[in-house]
BAMARKOL-660708 format. One record per residue: residue in one letter; x negated, y negated, z of N, C-alpha, C, O in turn. Coordinates in steps of 0.02 Angstrom, whole numbers, padded with zeros to 5 digits, always signed. Layout:
% BAMARKOL-660708
AXYZXYZXYZXYZ...
***
This chain:
% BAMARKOL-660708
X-03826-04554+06462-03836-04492+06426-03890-04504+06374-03885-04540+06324X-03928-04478+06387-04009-04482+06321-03984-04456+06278-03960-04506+06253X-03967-04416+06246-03953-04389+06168-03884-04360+06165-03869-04319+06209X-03834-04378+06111-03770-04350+06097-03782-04324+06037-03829-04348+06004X-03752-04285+06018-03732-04284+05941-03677-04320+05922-03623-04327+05949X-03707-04346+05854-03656-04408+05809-03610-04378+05798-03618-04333+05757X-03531-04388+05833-03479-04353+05803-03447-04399+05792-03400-04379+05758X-03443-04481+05807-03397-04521+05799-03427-04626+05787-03485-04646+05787X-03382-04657+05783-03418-04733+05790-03431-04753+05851-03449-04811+05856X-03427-04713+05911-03443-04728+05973-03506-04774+05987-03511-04822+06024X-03550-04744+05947-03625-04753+05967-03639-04821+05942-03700-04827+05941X-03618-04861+05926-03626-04923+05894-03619-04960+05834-03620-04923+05785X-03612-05025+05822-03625-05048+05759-03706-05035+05723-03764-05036+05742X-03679-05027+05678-03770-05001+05616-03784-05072+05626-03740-05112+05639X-03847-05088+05620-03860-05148+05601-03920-05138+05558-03940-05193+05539X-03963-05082+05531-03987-05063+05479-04001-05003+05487-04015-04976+05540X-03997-04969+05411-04018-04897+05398-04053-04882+05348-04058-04924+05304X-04089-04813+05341-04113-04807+05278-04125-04716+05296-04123-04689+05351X-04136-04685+05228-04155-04626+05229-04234-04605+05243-04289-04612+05216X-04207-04579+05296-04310-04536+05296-04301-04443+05288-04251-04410+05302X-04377-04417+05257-04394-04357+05252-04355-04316+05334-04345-04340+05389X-04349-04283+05322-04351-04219+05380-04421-04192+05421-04430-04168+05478X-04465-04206+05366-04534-04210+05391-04583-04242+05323-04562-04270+05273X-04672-04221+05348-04719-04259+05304-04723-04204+05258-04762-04158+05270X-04687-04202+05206-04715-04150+05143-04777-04163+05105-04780-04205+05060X-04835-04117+05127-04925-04140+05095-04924-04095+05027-04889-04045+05022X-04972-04123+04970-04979-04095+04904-05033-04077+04946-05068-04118+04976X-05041-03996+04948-05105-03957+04949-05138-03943+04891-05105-03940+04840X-05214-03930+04888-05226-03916+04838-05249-03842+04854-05243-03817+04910X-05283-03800+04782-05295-03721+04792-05334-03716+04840-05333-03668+04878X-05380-03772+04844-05452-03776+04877-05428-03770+04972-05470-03738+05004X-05379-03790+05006-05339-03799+05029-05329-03740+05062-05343-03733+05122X-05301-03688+05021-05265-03618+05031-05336-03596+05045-05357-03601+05102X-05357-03584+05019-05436-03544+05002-05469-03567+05063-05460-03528+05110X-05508-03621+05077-05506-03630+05141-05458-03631+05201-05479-03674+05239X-05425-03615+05215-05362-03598+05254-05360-03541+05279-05363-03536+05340X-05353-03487+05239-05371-03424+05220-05434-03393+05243-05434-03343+05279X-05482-03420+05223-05546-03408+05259-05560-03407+05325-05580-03355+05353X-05550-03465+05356-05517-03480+05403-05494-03457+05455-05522-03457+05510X-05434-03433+05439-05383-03386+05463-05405-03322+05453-05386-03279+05493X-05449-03304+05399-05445-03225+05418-05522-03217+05491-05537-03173+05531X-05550-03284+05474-05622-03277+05531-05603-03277+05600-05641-03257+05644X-05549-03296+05610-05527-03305+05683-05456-03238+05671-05431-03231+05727X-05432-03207+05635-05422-03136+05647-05484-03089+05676-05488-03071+05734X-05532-03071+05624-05604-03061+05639-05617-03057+05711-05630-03006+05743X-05614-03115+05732-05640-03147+05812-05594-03115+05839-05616-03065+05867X-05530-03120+05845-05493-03079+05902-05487-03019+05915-05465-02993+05966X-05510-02992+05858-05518-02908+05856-05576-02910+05889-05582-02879+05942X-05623-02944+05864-05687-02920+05896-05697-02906+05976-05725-02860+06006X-05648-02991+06005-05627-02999+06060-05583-02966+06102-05574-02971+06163X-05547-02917+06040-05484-02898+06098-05426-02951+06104-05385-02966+06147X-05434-02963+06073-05358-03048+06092-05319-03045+06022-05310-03086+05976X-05300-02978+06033-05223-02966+05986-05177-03012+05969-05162-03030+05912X-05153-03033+06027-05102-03102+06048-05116-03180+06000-05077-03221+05975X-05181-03176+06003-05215-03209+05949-05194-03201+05888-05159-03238+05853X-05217-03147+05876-05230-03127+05794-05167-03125+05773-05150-03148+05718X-05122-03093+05821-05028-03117+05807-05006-03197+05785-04967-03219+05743X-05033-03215+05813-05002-03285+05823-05032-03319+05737-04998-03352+05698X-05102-03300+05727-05120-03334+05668-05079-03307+05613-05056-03339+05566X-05073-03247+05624-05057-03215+05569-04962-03277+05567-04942-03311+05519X-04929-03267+05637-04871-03285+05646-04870-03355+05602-04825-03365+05561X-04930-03408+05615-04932-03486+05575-04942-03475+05521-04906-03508+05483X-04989-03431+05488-04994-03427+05433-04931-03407+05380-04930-03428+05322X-04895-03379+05399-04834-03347+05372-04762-03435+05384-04716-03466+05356X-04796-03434+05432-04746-03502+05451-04751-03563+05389-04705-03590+05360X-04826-03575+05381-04848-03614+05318-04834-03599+05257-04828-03642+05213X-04829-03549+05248-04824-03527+05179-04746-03517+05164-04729-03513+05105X-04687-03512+05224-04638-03521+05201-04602-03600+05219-04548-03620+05197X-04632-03626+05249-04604-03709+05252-04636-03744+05193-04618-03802+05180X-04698-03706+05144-04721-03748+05103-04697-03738+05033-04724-03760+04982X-04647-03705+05037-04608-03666+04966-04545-03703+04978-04499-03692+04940X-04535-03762+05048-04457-03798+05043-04483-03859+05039-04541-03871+05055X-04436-03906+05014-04418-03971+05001-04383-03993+05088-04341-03959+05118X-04415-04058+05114-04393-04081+05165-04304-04130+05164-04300-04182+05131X-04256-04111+05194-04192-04143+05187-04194-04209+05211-04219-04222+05265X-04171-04249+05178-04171-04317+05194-04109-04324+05255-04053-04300+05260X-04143-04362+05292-04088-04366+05357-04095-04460+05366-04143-04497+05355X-04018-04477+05391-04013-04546+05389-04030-04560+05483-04018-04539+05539X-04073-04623+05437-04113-04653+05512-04057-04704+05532-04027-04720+05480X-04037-04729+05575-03996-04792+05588-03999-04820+05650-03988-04788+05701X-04016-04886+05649-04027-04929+05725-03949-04958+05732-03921-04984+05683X-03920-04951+05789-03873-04969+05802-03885-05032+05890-03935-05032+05927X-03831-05068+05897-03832-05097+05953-03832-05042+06012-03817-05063+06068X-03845-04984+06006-03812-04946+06075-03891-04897+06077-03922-04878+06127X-03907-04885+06005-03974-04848+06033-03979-04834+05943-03947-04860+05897X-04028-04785+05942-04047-04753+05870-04035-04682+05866-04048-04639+05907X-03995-04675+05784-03958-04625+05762-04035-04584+05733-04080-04618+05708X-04040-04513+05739-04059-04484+05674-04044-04422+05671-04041-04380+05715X-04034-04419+05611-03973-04348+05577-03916-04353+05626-03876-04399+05621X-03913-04320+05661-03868-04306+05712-03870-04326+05772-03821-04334+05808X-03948-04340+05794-03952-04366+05850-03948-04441+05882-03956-04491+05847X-03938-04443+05928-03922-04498+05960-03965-04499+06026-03960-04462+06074X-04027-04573+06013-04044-04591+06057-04026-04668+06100-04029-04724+06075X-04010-04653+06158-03977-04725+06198-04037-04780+06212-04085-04755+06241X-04042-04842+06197-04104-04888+06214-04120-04857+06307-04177-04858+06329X-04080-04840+06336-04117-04817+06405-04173-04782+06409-04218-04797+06449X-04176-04728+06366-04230-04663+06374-04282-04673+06332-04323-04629+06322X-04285-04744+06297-04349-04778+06259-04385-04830+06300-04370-04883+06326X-04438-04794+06294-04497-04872+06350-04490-04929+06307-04461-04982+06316X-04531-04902+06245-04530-04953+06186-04540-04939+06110-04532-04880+06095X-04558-04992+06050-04556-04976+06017-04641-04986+05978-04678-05017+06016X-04676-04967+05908-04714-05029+05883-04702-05008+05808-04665-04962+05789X-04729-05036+05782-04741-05059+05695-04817-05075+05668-04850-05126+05671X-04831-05008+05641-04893-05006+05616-04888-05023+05569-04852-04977+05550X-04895-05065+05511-04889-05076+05440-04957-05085+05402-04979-05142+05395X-04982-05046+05384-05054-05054+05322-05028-05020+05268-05018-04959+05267X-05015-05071+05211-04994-05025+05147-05033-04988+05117-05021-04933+05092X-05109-05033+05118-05182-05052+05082-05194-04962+05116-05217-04918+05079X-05176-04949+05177-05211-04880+05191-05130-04833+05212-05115-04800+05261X-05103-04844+05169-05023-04786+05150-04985-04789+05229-04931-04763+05240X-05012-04814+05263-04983-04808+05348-04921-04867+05353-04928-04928+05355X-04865-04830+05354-04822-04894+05340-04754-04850+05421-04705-04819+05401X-04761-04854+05468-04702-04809+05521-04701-04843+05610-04746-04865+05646X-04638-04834+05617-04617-04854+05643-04615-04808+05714-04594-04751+05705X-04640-04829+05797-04644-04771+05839-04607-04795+05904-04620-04845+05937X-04546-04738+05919-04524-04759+05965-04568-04723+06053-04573-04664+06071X-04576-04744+06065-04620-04691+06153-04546-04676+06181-04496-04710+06166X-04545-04613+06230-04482-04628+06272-04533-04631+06349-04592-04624+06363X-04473-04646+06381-04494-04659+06458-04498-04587+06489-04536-04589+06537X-04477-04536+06480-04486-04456+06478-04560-04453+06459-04566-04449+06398X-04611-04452+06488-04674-04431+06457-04665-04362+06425-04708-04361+06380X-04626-04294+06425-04647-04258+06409-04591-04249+06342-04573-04196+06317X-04578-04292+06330-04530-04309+06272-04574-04321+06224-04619-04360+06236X-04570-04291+06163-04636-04330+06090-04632-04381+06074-04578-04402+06096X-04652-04412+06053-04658-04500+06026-04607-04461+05941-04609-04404+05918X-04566-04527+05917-04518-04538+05867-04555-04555+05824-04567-04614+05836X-04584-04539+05774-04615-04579+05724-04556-04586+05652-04519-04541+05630X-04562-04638+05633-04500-04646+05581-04559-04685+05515-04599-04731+05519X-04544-04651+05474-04587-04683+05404-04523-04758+05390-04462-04763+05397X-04584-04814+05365-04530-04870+05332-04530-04877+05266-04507-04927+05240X-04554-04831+05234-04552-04837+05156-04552-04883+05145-04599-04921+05157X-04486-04907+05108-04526-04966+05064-04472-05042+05095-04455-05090+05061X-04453-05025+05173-04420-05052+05202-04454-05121+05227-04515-05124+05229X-04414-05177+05247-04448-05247+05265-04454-05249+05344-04404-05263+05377X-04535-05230+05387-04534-05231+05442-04503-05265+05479-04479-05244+05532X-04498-05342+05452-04477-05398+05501-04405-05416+05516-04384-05451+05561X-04387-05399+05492-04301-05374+05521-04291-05329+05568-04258-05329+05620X-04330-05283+05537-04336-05211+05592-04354-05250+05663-04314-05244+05709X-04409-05289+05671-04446-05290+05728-04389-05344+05761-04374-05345+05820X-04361-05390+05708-04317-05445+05740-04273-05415+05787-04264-05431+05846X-04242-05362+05748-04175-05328+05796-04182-05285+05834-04134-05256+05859X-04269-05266+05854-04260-05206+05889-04298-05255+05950-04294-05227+06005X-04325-05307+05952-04325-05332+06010-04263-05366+06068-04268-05376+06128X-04204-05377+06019-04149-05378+06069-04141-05321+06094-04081-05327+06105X-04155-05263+06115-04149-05200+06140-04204-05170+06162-04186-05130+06205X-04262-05168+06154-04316-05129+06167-04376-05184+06179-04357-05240+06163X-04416-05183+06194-04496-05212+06219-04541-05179+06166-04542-05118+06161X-04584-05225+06122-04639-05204+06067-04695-05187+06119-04703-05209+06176X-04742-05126+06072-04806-05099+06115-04854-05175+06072-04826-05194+06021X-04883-05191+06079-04924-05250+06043-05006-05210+06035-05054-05233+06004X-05002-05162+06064-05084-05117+06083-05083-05081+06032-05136-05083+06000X-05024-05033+06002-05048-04998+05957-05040-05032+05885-04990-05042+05850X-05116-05049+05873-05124-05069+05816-05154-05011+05740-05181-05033+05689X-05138-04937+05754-05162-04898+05719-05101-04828+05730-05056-04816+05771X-05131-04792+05669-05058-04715+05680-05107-04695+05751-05165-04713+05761X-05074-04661+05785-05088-04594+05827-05133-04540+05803-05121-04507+05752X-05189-04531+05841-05258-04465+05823-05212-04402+05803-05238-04357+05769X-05152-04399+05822-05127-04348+05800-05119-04337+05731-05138-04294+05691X-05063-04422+05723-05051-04396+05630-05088-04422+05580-05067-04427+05522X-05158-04445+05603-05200-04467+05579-05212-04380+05565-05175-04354+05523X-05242-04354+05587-05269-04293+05586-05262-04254+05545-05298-04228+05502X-05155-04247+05578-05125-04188+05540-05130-04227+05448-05131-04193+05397X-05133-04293+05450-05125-04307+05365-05174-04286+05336-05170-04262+05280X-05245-04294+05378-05324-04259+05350-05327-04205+05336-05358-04185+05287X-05281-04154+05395-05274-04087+05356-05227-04059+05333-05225-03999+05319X-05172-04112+05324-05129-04097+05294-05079-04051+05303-05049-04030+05253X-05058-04022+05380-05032-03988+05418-04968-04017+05426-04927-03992+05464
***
């Protein structure tokens, strides 16, 4: 079974935990909104011009989406590696439905997270922040269970990106 919800000690002994965000909460600045805004209203603009309503819905739809996820505080949810698979919040993943794992650590450039892949390609990659956690334990115990990627030596173009724009 790939994912349960945590209702009981079934799922294993902890063998470490720690709290992570719910997500990446970014300090925007005005400059930020203002370009954003601009932005967003030029590609309203464009779909009218175009005819692509569906469009101009949808921006309008993110834009409204941003502006109310950026007025909340993210809930801290507990991360936990167990012998049977990895907990978070509620969920429960089994070491089966994970290819593998790696450990990016650059403090010097704020990139400090932890990524699980699953064997589901169309499953998202797990990214787990390690704050101010000690990788090498992490990596000790997650190789009795899982296979390290040794290739990715950098974050993903994705959240490289989204941190540039802060999305």
């Amino acid at each position: 079974m790939p994912e349960k919800q945590n209702s009981s000690d079934e799922l294993g002994k902890k063998i470490i935990s720690w709290s992570i965000p719910e997500y990446d909460k970014h300090e925007r600045e005005k400059n930020w909104y203002i370009i954003s805004a601009i932005v967003g209203l030029l590609f309203i603009i464009y779909s009218f011009f175009s005819g692509n309503f569906l469009f101009a819905a949808i921006i309008i739809i993110g834009a409204l989406v941003i502006i109310i996820h950026d007025g909340q505080e993210p809930m801290a949810v507990d991360f936990i590696i167990t012998d049977q698979g990895l907990i978070v919040g509620k969920k429960f993943y089994d070491y089966d439905v994970i290819k593998d794992f790696s450990i990016v650590y650059k403090p010097n450039q704020n990139i400090k997270n932890l990524y699980f892949e699953f064997k589901n390609v169309i499953k998202p990659r797990l990214s787990i922040p390690l704050k101010s956690m000690n990788p090498l334990p992490i990596r000790e115990n997650l190789l009795k269970y899982l296979p390290e990627d040794l290739e990715r030596t950098d974050q993903p173009l994705s959240e490289a990106l989204a941190k540039m724009f802060k999305l």
